[in-house]
C-alpha positions as CSV (number, residue, x, y, z in Angstrom):
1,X,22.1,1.6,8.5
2,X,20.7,4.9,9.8
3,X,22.8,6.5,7.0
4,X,21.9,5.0,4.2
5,X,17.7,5.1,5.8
6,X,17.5,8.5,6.0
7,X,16.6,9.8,2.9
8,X,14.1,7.4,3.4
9,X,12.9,8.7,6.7
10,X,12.9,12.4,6.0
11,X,10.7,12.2,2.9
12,X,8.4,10.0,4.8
13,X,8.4,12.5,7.8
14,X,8.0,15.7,5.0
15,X,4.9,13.4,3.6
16,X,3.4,12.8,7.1
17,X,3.7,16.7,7.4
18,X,1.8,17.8,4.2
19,X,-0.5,15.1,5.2
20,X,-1.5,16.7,8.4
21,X,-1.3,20.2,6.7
22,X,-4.4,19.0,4.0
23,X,-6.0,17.6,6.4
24,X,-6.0,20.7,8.6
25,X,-6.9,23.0,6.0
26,X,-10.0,20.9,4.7
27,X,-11.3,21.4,8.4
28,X,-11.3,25.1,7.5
29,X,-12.8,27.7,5.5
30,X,-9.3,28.9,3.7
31,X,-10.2,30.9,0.2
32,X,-9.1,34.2,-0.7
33,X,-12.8,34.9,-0.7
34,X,-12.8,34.8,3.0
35,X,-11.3,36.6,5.7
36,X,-7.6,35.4,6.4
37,X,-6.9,33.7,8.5
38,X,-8.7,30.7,8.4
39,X,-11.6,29.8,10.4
40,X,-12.1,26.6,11.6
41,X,-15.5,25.5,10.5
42,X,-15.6,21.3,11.4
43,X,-17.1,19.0,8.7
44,X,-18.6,22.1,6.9
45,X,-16.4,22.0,4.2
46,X,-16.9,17.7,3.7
47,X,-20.3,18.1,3.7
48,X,-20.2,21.2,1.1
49,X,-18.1,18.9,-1.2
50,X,-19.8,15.8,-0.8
51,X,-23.1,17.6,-1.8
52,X,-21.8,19.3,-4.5
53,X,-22.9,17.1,-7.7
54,X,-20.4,17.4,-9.7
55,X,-17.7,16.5,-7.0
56,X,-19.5,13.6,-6.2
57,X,-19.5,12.6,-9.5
58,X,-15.7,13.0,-10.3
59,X,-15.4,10.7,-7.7
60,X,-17.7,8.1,-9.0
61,X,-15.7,8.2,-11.6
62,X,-12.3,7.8,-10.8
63,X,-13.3,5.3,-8.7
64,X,-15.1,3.4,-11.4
65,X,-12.0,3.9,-13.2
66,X,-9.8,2.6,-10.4
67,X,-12.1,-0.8,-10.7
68,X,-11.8,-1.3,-14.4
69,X,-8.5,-0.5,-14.6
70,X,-7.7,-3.1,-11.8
71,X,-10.0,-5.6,-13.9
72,X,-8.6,-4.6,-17.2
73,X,-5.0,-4.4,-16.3
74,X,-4.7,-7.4,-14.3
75,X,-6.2,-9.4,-17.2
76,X,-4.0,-8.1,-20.1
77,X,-1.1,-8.7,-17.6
78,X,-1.9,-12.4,-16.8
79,X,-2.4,-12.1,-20.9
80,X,0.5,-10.9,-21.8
81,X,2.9,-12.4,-19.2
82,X,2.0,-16.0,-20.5
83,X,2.8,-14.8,-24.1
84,X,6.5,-13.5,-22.9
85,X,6.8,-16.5,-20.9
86,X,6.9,-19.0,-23.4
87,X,8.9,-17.6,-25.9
88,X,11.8,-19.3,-26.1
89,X,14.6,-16.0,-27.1
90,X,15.5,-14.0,-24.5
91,X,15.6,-11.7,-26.8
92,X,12.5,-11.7,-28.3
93,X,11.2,-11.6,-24.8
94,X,13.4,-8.3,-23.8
95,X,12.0,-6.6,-27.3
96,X,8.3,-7.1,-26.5
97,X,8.3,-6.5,-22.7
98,X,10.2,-3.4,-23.4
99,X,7.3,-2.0,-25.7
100,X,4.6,-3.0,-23.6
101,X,6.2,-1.0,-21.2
102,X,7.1,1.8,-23.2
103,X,3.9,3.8,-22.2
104,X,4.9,3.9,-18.5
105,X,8.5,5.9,-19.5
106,X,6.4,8.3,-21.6
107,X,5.1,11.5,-19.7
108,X,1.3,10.8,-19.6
109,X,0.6,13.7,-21.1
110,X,3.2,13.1,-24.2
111,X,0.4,9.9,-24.8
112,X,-2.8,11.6,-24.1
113,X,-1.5,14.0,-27.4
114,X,-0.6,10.9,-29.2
115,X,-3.8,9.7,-28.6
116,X,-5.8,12.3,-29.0
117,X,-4.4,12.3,-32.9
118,X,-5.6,9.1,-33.1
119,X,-9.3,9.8,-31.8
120,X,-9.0,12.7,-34.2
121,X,-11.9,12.4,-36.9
122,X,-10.0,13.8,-39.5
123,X,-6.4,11.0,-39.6
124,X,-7.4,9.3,-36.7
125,X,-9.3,5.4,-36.2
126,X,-12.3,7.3,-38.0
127,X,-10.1,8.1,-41.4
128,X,-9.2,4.2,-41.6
129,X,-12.9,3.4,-40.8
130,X,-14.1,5.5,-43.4
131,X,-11.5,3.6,-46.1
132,X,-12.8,0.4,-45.3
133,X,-16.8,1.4,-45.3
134,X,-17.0,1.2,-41.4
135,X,-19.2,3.6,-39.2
136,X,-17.3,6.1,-37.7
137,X,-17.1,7.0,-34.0
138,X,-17.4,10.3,-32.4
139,X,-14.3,8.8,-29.9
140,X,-14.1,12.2,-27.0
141,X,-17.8,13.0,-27.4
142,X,-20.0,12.9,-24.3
143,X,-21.1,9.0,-24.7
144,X,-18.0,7.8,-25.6
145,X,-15.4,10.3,-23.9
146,X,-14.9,8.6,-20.0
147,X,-14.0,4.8,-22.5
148,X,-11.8,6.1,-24.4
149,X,-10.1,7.7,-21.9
150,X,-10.3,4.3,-20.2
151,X,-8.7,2.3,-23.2
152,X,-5.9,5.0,-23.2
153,X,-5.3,4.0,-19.3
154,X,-5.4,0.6,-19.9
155,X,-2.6,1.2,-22.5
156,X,-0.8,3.0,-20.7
157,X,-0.6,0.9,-17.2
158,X,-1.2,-2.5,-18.4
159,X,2.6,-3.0,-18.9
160,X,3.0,-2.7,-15.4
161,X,0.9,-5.6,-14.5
162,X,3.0,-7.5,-17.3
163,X,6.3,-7.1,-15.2
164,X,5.0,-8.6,-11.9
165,X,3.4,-11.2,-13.7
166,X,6.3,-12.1,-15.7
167,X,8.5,-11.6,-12.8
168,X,6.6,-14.3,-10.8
169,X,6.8,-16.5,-13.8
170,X,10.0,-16.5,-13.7
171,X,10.8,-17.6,-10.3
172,X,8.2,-20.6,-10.6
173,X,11.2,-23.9,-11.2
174,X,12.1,-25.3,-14.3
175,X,11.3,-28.3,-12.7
176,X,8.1,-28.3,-11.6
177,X,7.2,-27.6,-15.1
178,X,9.5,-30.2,-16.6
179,X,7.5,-32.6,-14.5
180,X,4.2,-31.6,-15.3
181,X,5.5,-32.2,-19.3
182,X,6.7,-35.8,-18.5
183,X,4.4,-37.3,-15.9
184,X,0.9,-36.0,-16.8
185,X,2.1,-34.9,-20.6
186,X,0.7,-31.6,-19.9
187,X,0.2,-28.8,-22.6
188,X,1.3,-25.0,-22.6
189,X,-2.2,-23.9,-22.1
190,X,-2.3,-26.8,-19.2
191,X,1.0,-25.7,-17.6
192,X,-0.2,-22.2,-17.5
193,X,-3.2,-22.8,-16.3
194,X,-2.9,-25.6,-13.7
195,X,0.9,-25.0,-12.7
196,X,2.0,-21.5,-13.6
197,X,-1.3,-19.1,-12.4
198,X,-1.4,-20.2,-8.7
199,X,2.0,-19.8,-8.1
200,X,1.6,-16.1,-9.5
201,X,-1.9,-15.0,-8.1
202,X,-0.7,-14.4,-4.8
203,X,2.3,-11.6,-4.7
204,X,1.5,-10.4,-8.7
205,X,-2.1,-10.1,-8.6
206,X,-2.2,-8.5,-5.2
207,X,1.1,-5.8,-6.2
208,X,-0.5,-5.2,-9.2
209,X,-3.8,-4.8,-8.3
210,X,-3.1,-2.1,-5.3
211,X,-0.6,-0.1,-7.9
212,X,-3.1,0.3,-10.7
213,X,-6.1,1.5,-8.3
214,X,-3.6,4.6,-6.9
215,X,-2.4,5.1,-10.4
216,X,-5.9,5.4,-11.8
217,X,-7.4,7.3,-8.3
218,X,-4.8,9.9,-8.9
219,X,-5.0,10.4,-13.0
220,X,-4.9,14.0,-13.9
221,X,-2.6,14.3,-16.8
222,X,-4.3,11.5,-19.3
223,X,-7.7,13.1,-19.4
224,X,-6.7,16.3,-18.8
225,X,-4.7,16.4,-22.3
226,X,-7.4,14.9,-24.2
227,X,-10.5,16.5,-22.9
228,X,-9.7,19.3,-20.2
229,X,-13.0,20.9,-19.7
230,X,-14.9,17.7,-20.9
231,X,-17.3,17.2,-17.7
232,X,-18.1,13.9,-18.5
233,X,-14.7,12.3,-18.1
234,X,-14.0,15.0,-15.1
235,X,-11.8,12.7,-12.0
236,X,-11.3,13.8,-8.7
237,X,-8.1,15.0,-9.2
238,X,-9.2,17.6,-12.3
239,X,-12.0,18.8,-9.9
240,X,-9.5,19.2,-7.0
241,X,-7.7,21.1,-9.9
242,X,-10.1,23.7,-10.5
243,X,-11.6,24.3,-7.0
244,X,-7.9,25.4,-6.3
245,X,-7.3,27.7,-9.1
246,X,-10.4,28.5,-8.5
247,X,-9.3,29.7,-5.0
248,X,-11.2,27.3,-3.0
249,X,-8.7,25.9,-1.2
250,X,-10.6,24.6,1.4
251,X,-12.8,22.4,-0.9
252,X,-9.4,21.6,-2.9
253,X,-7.4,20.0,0.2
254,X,-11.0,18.1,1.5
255,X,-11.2,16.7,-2.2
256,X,-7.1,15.5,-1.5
257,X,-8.4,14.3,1.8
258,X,-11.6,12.5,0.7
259,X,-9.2,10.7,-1.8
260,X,-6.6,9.5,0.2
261,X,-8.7,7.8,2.9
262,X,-10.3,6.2,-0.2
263,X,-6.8,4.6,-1.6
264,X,-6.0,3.8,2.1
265,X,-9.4,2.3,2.8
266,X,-9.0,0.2,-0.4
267,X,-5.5,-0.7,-0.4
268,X,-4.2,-1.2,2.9
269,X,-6.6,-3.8,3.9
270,X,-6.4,-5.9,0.9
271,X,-3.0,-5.4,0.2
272,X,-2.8,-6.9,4.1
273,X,-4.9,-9.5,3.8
274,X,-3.6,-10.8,0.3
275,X,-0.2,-10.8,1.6
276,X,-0.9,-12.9,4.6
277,X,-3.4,-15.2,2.9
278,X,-0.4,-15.4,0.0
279,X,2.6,-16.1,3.0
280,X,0.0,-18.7,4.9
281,X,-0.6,-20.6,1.8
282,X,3.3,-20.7,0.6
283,X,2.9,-17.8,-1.9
């Protein structure tokens, strides 16, 4: 057992370490702009980066992104899922669940460029609009930028929230459905509604739910393609970018910091308390 663990345990233990080495460093004043070695300066660099306004407003936004992806994805997954359920081929059902997931096997930022072509004014959305007399729409411009970038992520992860769905779906008997037909003479929409959903909600929507905040806390790839320098989609993780090529490697590792306690402060909880609201209640 120890064997075939260990790969297991030393990444965890090499994760635990670069943990504690970020976390170190953000307590310091480490930049090639100041004298080396490090000092150790306390919360000075926290409260530098949470006063800085456009930190604090990279972090708005990925979490605000976190939320509506969570909302978004969950939704086109419950969506979707039911579609997949009832079709009746197999392989039908293999041929659309494999392009809905087709995004997540695609480097992220292979599909920012493939949508970045499509936001393009030129042979993008806008040169279809224009062919059929509608309004055009300036698609990465400051108003409309941090959307699109969130209909792009909703794209992109949705199709993982199909899989747990579907997955749940699929372990929910035969029977109990077949009984729901005969006795009450239940429709589809019925079965899904009344029969299918709260034997899903539990494990999906909590799995789902905790994957699709991290994925969205942690973008950096998706905006970065389409916009780079675009302040007004700017996560996080782009500003933690630039304050380290920047040389500011303090302010870099208390931005990793400052997001990490939020995905833990998030996730763990609920993830905990779904899961033993979900086991109490039968799943």
């Amino acid at each position: 057992m120890l064997i075939f663990s260990s790969p297991a345990l030393i990444f965890g233990v090499f994760l635990l370490y670069m943990l504690v080495w970020d976390y170190y460093y953000s307590f310091t004043n480490w930049s090639l702009f100041n004298p080396i070695p490090p000092q150790f300066v306390g919360l000075q660099t926290y409260v530098k980066t949470l006063t800085t306004p456009i930190t604090v407003s990279s972090l708005e936004r990925s979490i605000l992104l976190a939320a509506l992806l969570v909302v978004s994805g969950n939704a086109l997954g419950i969506i979707l899922a039911g579609l997949l359920f009832f079709l009746r081929s197999n392989t039908q059902r293999n041929v659309y669940l494999s392009i809905l997931i087709y995004p997540l096997a695609m480097p992220m930022i292979a599909n920012a460029f493939i949508w970045l072509w499509l936001y393009n004014v030129e042979y993008g959305f806008d040169y279809v609009f224009k062919l059929i007399g509608l309004p055009t729409i300036n698609w990465l411009g400051p108003q409309n930028a941090f959307w699109s970038i969130f209909l792009v992520t909703t794209w992109a992860y949705s199709g993982l929230a199909v899989i747990f769905y579907l997955a749940m779906l699929m372990n929910v008997p035969q029977s109990v459905i077949d009984a729901a037909k005969v006795d009450g003479g239940a429709g589809t929409f019925t079965i899904y509604l009344r029969i299918l959903l709260p034997n899903v909600r539990g494990g999906a929507l909590i799995i789902s739910s905790a994957l699709l905040f991290l994925f969205a806390l942690r973008i950096f790839s998706l905006p970065y393609g389409m916009v780079a320098l675009n302040p007004f989609v700017e996560t996080a993780v782009i500003n933690l970018y630039w304050d380290y090529i920047s040389e500011h490697f303090a302010e870099a590792t208390a931005i990793a910091g400052i997001v990490i306690a939020i995905a833990v402060a998030v996730v763990v909880p609920y993830a905990l308390y779904g899961l033993k609201r979900w086991i109490t209640q039968g799943g």
